[in-house]
mmCIF file of the N, C-alpha and C atoms, coordinates in Angstrom:
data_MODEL
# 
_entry.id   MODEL 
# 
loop_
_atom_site.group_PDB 
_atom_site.id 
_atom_site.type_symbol 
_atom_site.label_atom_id 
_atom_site.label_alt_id 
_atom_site.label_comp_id 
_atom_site.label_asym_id 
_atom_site.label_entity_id 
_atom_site.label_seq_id 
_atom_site.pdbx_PDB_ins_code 
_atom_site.Cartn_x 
_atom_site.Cartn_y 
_atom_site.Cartn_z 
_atom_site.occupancy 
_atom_site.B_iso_or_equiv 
_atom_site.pdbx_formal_charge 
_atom_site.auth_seq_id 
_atom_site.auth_comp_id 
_atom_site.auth_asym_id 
_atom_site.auth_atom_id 
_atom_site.pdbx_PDB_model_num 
ATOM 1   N N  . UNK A 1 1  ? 8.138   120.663 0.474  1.00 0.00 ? 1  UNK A N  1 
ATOM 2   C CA . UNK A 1 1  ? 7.127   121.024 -0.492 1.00 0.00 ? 1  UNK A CA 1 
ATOM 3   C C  . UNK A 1 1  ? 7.242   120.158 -1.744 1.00 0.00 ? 1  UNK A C  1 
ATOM 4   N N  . UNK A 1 2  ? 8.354   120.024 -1.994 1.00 0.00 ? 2  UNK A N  1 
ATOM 5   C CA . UNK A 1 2  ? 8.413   119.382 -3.321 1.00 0.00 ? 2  UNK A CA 1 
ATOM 6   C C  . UNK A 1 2  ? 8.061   117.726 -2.975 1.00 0.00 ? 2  UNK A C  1 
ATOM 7   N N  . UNK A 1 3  ? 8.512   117.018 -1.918 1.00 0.00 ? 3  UNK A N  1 
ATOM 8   C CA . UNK A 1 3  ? 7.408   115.720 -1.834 1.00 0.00 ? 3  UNK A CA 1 
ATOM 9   C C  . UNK A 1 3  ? 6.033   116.032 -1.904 1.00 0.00 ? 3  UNK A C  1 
ATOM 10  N N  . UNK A 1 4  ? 5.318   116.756 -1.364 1.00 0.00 ? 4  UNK A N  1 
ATOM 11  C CA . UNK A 1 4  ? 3.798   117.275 -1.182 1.00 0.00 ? 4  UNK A CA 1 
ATOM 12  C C  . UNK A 1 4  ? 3.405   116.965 -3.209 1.00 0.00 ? 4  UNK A C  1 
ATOM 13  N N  . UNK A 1 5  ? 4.245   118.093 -3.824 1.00 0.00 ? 5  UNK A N  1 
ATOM 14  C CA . UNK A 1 5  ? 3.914   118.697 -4.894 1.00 0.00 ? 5  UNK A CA 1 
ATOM 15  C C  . UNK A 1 5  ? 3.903   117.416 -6.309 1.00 0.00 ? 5  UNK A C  1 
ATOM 16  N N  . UNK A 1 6  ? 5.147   116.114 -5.645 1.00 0.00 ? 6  UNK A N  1 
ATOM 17  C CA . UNK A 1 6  ? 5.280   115.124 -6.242 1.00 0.00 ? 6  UNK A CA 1 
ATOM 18  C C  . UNK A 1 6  ? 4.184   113.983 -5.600 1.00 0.00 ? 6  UNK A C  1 
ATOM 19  N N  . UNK A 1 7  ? 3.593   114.040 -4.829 1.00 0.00 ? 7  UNK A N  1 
ATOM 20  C CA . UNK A 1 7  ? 2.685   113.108 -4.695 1.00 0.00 ? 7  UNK A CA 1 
ATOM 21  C C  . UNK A 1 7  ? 1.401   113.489 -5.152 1.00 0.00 ? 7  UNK A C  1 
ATOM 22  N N  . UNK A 1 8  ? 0.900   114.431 -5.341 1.00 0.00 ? 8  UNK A N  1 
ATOM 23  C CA . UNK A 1 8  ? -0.239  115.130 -6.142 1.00 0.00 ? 8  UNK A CA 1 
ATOM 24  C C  . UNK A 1 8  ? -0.022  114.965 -7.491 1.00 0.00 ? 8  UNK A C  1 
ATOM 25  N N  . UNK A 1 9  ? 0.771   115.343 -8.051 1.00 0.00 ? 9  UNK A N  1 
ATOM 26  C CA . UNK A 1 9  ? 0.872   114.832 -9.304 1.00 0.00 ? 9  UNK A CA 1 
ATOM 27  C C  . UNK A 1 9  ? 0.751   113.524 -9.862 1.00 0.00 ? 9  UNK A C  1 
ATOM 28  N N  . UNK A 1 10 ? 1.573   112.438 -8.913 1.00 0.00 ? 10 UNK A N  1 
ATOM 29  C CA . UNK A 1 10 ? 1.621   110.995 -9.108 1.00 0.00 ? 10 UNK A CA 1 
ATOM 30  C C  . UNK A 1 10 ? 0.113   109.875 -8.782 1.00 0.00 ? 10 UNK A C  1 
ATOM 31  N N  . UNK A 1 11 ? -0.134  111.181 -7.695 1.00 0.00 ? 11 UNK A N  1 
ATOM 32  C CA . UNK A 1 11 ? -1.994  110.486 -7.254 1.00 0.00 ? 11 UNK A CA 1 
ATOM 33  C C  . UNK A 1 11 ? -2.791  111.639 -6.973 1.00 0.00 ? 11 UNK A C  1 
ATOM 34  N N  . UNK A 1 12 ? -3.298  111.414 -8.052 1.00 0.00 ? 12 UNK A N  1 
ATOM 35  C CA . UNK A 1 12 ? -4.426  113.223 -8.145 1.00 0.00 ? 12 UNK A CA 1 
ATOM 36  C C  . UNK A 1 12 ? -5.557  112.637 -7.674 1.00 0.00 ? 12 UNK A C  1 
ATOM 37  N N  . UNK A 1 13 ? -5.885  111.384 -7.490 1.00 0.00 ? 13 UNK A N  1 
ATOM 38  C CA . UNK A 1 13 ? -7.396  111.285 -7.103 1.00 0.00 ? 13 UNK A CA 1 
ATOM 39  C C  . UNK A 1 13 ? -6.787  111.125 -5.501 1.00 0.00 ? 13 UNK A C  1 
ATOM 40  N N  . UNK A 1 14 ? -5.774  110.911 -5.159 1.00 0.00 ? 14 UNK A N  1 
ATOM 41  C CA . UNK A 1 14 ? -5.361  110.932 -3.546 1.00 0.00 ? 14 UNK A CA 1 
ATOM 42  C C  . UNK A 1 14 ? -6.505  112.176 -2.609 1.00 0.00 ? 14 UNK A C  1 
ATOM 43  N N  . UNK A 1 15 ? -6.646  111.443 -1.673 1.00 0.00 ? 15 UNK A N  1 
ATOM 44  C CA . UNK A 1 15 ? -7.510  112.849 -0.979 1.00 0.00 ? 15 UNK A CA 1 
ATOM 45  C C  . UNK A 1 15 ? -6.952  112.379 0.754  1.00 0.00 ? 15 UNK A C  1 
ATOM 46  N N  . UNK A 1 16 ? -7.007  113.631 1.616  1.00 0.00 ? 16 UNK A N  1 
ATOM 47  C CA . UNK A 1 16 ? -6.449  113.828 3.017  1.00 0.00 ? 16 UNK A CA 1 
ATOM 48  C C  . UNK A 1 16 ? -7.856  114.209 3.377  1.00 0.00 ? 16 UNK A C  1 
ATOM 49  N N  . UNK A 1 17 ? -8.273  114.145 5.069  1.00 0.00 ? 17 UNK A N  1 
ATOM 50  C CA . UNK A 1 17 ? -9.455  114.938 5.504  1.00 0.00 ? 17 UNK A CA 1 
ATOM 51  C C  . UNK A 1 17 ? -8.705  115.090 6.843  1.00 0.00 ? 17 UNK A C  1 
ATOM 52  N N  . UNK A 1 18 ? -8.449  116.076 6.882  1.00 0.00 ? 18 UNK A N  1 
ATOM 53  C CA . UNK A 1 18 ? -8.144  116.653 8.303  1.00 0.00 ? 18 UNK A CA 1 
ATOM 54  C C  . UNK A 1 18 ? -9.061  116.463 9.594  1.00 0.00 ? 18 UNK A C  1 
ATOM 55  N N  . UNK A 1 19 ? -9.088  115.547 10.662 1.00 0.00 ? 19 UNK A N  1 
ATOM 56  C CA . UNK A 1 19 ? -9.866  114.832 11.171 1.00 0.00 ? 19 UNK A CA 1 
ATOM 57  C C  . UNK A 1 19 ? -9.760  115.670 12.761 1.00 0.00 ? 19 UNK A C  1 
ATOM 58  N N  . UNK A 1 20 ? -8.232  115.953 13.039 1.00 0.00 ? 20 UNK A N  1 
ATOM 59  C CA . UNK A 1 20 ? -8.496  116.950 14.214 1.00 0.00 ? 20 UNK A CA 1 
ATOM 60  C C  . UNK A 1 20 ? -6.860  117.795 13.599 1.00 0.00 ? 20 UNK A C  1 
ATOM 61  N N  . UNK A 1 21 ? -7.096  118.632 14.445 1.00 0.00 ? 21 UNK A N  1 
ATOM 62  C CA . UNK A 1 21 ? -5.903  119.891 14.209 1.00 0.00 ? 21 UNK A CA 1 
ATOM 63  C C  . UNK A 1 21 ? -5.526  120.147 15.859 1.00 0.00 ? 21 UNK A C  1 
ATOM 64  N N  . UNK A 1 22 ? -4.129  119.900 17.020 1.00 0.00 ? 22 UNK A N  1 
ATOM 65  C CA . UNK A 1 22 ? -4.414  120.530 18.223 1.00 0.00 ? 22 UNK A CA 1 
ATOM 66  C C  . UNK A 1 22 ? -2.920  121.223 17.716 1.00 0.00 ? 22 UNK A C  1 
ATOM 67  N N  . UNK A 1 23 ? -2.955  122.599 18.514 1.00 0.00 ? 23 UNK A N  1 
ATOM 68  C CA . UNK A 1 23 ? -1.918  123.342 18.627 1.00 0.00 ? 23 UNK A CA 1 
ATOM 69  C C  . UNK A 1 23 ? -1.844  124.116 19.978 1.00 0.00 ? 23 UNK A C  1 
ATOM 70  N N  . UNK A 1 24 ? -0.486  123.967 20.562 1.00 0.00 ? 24 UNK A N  1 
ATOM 71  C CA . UNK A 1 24 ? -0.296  124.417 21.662 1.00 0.00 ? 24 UNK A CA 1 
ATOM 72  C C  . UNK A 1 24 ? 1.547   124.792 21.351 1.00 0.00 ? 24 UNK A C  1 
ATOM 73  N N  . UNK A 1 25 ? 1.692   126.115 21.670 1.00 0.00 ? 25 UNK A N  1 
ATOM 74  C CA . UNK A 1 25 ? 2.738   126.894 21.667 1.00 0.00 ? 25 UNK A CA 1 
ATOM 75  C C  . UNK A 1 25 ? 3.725   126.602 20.269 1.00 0.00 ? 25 UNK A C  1 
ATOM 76  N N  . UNK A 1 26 ? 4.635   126.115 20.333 1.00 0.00 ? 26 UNK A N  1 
ATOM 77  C CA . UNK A 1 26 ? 5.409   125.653 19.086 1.00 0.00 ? 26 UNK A CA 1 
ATOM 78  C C  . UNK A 1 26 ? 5.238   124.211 18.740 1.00 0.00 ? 26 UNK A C  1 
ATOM 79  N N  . UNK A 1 27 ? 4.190   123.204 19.043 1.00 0.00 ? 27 UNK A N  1 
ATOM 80  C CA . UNK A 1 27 ? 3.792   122.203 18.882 1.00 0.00 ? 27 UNK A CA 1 
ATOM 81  C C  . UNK A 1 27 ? 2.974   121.834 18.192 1.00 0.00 ? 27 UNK A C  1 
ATOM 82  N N  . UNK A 1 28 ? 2.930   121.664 17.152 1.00 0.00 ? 28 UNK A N  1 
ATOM 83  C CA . UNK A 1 28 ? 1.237   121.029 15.976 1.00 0.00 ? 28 UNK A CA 1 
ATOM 84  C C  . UNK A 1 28 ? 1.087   119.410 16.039 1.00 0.00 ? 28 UNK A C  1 
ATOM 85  N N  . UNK A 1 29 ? -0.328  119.204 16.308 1.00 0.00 ? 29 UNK A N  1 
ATOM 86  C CA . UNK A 1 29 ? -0.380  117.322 15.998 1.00 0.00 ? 29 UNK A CA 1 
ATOM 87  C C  . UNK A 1 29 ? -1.620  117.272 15.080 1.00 0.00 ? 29 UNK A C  1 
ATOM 88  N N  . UNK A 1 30 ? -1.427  116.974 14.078 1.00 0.00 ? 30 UNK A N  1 
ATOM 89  C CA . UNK A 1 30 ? -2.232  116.508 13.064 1.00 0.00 ? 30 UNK A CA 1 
ATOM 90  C C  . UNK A 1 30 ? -3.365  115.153 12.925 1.00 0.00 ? 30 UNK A C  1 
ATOM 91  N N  . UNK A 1 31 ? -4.408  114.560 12.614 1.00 0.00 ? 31 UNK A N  1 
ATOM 92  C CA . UNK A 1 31 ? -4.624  113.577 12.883 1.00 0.00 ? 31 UNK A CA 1 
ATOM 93  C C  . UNK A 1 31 ? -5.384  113.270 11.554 1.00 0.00 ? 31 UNK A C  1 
ATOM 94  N N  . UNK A 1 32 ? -5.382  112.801 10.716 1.00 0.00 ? 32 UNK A N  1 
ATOM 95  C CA . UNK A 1 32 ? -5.799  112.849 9.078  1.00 0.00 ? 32 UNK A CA 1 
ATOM 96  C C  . UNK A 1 32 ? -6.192  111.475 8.961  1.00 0.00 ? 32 UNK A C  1 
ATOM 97  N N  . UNK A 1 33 ? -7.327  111.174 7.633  1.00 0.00 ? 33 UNK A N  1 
ATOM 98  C CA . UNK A 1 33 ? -8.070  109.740 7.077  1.00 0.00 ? 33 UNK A CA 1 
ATOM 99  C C  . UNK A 1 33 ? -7.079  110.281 5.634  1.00 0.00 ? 33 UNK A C  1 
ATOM 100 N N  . UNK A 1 34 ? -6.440  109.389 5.343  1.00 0.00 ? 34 UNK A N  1 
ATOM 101 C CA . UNK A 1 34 ? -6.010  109.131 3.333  1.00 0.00 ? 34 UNK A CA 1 
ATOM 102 C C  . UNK A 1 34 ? -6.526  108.670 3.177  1.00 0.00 ? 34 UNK A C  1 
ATOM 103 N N  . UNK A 1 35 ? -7.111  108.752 1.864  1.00 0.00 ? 35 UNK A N  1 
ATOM 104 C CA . UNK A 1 35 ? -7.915  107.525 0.625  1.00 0.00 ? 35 UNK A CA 1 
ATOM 105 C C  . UNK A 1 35 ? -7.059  107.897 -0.256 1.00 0.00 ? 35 UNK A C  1 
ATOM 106 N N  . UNK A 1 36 ? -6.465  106.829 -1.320 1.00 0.00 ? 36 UNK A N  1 
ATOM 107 C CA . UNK A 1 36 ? -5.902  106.874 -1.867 1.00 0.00 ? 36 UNK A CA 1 
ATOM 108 C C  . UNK A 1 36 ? -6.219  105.830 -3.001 1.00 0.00 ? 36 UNK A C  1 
ATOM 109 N N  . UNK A 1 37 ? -5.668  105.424 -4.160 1.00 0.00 ? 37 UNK A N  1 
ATOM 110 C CA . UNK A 1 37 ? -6.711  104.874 -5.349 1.00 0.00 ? 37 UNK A CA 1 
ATOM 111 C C  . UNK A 1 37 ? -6.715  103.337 -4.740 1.00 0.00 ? 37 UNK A C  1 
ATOM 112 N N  . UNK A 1 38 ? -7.683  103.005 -5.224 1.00 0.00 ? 38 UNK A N  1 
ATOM 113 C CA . UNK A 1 38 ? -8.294  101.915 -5.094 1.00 0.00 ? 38 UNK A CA 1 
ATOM 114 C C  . UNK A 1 38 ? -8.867  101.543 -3.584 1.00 0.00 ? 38 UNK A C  1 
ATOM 115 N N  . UNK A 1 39 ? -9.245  102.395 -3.016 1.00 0.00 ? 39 UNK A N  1 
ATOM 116 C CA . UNK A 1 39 ? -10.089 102.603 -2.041 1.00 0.00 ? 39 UNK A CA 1 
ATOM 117 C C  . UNK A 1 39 ? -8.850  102.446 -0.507 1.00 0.00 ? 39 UNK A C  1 
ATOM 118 N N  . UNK A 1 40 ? -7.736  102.321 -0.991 1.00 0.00 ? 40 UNK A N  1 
ATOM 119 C CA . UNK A 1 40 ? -6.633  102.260 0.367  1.00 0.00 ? 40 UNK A CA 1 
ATOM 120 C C  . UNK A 1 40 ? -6.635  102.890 1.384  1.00 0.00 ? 40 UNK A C  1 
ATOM 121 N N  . UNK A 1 41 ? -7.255  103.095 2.414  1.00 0.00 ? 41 UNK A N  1 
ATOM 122 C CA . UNK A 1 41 ? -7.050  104.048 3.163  1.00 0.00 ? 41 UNK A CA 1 
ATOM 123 C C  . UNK A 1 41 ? -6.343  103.418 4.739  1.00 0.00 ? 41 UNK A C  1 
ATOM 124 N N  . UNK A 1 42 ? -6.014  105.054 5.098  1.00 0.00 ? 42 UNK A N  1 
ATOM 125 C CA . UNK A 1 42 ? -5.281  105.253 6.171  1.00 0.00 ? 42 UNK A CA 1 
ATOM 126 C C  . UNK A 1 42 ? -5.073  105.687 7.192  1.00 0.00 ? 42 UNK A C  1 
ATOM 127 N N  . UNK A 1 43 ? -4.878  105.798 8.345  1.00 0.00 ? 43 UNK A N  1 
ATOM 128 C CA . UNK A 1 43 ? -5.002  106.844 9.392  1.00 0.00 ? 43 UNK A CA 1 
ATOM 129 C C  . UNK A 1 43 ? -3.546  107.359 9.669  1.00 0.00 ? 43 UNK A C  1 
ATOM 130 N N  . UNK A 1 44 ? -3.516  108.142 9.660  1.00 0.00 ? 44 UNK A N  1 
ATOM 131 C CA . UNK A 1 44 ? -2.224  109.339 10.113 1.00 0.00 ? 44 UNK A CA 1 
ATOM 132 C C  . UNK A 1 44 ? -2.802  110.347 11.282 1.00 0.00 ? 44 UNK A C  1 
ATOM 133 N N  . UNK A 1 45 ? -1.330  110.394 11.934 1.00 0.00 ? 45 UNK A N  1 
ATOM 134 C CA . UNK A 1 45 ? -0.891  110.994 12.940 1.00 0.00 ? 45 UNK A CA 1 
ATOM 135 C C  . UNK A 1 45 ? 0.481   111.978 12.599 1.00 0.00 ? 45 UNK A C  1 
ATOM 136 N N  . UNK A 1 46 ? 0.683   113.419 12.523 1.00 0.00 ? 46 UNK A N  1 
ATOM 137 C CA . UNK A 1 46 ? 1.857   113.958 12.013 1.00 0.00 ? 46 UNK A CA 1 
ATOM 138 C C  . UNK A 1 46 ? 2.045   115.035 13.335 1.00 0.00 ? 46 UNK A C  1 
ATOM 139 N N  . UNK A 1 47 ? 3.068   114.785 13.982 1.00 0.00 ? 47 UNK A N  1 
ATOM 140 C CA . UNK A 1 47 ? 3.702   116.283 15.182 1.00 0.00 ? 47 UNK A CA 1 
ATOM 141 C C  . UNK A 1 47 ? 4.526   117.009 14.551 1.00 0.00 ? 47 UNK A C  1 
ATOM 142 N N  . UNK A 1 48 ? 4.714   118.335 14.439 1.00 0.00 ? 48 UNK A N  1 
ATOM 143 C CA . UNK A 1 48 ? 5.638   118.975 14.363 1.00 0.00 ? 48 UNK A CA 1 
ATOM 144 C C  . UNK A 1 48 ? 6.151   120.197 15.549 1.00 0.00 ? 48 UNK A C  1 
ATOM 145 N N  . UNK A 1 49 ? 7.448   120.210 15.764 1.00 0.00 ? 49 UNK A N  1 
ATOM 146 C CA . UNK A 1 49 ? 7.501   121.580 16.183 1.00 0.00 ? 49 UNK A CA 1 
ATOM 147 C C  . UNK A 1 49 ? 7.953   122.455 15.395 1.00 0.00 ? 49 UNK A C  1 
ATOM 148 N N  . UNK A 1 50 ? 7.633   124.208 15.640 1.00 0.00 ? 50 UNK A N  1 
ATOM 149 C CA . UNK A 1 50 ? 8.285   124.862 14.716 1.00 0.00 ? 50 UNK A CA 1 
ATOM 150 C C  . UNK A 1 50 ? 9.766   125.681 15.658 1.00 0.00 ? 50 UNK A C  1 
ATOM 151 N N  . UNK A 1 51 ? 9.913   126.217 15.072 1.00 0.00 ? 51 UNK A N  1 
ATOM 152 C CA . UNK A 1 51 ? 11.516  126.661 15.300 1.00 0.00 ? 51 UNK A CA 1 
ATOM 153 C C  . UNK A 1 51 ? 10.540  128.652 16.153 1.00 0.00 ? 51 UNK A C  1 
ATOM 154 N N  . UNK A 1 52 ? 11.542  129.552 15.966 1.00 0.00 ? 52 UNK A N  1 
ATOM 155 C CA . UNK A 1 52 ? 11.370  130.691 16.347 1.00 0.00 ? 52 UNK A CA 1 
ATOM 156 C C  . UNK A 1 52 ? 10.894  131.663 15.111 1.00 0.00 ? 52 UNK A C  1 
ATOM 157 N N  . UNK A 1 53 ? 11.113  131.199 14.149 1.00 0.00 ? 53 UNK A N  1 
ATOM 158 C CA . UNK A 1 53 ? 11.120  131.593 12.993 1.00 0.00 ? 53 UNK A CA 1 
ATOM 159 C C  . UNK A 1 53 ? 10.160  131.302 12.076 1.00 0.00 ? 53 UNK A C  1 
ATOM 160 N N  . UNK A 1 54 ? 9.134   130.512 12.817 1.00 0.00 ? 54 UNK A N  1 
ATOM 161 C CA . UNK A 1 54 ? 8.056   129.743 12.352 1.00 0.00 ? 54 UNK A CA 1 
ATOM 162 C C  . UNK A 1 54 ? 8.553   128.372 11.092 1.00 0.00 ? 54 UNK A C  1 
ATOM 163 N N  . UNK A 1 55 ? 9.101   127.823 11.207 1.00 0.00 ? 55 UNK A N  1 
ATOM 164 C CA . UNK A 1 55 ? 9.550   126.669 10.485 1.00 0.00 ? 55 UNK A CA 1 
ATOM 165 C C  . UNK A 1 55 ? 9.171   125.421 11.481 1.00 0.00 ? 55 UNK A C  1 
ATOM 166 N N  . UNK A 1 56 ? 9.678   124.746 10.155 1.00 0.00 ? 56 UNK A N  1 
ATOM 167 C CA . UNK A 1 56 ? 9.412   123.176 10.842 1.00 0.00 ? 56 UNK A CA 1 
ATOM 168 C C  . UNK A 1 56 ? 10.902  122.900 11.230 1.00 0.00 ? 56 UNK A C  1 
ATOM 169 N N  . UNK A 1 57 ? 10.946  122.795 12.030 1.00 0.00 ? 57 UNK A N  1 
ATOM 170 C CA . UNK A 1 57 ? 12.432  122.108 12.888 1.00 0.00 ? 57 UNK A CA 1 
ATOM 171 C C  . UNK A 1 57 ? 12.348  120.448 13.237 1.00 0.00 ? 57 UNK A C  1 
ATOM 172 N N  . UNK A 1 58 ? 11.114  119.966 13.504 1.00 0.00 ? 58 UNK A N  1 
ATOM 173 C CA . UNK A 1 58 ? 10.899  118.190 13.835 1.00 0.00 ? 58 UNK A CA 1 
ATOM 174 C C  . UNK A 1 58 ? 9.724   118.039 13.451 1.00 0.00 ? 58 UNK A C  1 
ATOM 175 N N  . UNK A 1 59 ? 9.608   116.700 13.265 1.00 0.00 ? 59 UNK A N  1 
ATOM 176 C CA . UNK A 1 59 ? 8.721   116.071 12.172 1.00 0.00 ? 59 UNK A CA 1 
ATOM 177 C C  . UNK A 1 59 ? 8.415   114.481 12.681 1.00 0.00 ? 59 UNK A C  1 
ATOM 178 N N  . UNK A 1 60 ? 7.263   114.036 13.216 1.00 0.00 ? 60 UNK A N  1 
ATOM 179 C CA . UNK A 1 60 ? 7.400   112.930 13.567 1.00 0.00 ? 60 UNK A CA 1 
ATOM 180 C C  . UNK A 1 60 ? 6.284   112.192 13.108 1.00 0.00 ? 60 UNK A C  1 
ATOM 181 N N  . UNK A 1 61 ? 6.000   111.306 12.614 1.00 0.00 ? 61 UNK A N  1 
ATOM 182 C CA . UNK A 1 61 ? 4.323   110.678 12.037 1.00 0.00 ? 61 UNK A CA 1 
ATOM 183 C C  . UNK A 1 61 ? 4.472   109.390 12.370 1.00 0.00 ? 61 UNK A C  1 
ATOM 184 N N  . UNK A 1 62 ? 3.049   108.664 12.026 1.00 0.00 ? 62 UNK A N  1 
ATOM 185 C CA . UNK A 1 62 ? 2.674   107.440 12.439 1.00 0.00 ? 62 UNK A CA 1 
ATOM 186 C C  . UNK A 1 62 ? 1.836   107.589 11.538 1.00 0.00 ? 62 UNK A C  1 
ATOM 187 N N  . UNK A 1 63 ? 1.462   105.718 10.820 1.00 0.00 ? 63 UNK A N  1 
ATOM 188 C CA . UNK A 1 63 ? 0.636   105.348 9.927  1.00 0.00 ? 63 UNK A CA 1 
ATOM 189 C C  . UNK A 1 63 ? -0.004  104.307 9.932  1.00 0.00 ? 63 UNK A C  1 
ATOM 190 N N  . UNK A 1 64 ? -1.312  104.173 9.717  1.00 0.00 ? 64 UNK A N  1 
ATOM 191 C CA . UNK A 1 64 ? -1.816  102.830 10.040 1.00 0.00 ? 64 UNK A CA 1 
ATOM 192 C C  . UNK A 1 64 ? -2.869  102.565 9.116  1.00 0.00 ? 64 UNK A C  1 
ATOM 193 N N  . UNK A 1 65 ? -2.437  101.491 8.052  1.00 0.00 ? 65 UNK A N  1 
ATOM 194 C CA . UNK A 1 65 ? -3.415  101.427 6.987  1.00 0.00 ? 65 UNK A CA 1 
ATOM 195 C C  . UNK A 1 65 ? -4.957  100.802 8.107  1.00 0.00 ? 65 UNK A C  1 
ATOM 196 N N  . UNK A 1 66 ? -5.889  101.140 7.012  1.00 0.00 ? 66 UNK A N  1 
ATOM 197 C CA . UNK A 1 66 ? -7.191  100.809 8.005  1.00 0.00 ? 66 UNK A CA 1 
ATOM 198 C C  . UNK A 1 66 ? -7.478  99.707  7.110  1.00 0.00 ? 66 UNK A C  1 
ATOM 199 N N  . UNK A 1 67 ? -7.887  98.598  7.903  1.00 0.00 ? 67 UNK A N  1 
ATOM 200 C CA . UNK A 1 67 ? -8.268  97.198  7.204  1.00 0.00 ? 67 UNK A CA 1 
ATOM 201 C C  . UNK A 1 67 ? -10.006 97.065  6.614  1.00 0.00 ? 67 UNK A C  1 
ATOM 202 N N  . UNK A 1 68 ? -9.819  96.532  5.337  1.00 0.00 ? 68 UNK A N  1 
ATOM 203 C CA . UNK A 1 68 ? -10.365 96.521  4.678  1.00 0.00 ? 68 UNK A CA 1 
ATOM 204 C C  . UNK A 1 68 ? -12.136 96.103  5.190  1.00 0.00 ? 68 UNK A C  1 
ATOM 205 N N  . UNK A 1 69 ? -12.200 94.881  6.291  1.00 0.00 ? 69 UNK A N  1 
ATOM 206 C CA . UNK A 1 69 ? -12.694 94.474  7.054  1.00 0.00 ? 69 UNK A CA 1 
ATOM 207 C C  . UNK A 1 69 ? -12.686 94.579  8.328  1.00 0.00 ? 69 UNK A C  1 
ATOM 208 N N  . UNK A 1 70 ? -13.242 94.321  9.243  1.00 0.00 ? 70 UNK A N  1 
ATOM 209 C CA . UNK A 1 70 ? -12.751 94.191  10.925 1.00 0.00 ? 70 UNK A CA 1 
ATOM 210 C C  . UNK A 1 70 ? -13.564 93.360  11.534 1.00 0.00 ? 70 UNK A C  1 
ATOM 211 N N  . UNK A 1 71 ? -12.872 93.119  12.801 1.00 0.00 ? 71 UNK A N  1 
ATOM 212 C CA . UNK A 1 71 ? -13.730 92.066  13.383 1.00 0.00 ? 71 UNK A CA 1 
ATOM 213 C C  . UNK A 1 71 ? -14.866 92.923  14.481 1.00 0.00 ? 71 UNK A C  1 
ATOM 214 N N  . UNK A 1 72 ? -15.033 93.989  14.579 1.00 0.00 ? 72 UNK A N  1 
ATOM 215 C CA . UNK A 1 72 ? -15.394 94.533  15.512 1.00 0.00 ? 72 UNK A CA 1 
ATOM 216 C C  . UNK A 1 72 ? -16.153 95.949  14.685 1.00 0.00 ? 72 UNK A C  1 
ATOM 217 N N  . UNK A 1 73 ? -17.351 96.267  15.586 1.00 0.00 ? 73 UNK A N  1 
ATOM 218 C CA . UNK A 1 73 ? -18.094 97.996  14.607 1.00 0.00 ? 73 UNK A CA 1 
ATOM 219 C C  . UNK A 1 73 ? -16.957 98.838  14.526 1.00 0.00 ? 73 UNK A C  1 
ATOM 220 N N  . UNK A 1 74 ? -15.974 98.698  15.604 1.00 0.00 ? 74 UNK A N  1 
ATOM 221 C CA . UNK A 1 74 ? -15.687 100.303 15.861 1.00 0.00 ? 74 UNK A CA 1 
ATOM 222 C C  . UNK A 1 74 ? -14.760 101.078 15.011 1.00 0.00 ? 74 UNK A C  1 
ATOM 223 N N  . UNK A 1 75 ? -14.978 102.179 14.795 1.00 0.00 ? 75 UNK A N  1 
ATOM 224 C CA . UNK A 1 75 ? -13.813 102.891 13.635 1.00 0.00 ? 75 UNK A CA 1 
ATOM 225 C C  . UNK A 1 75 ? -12.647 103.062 14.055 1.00 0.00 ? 75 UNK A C  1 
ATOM 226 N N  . UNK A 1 76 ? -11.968 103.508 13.210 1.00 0.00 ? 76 UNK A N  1 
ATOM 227 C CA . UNK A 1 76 ? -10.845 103.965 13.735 1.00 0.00 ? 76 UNK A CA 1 
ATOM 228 C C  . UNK A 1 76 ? -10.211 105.655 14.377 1.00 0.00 ? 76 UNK A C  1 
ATOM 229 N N  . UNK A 1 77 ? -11.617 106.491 14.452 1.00 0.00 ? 77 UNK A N  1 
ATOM 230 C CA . UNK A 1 77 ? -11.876 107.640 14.511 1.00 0.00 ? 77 UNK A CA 1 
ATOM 231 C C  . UNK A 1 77 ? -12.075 107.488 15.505 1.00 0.00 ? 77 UNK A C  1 
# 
């Protein structure tokens, strides 16, 4: 929480859009667009499992800034 709580503060115009959500048993996969200042954006991928207790026990992500240009229409969505 306290990274979460320190990156909001440090980039308040930062914004996440939750792009898909899948959940199956103790497994979450996240799939999110960042914009972040100066138009940076990103694609994320975040898994977690939770424990029995409902916690996060593993934590695994992937990041892929999205280029500014491309050679091709297609998104990255």
């Amino acid at each position: 929480m306290a990274y979460f709580e320190r990156m909001h503060r440090e980039y308040p115009q930062k914004s996440i859009e939750f792009v898909r959500c899948i959940a199956q048993a103790d497994l979450v996969a996240l799939h999110t667009h960042q914009i972040w200042p100066d138009d940076d954006q990103y694609v994320t991928m975040d898994f977690f499992r939770f424990d029995a207790m409902g916690k996060i026990c593993e934590h695994w992500d992937s990041i892929q800034q999205i280029p500014k240009t491309s050679k091709n229409p297609n998104t990255m969505y």
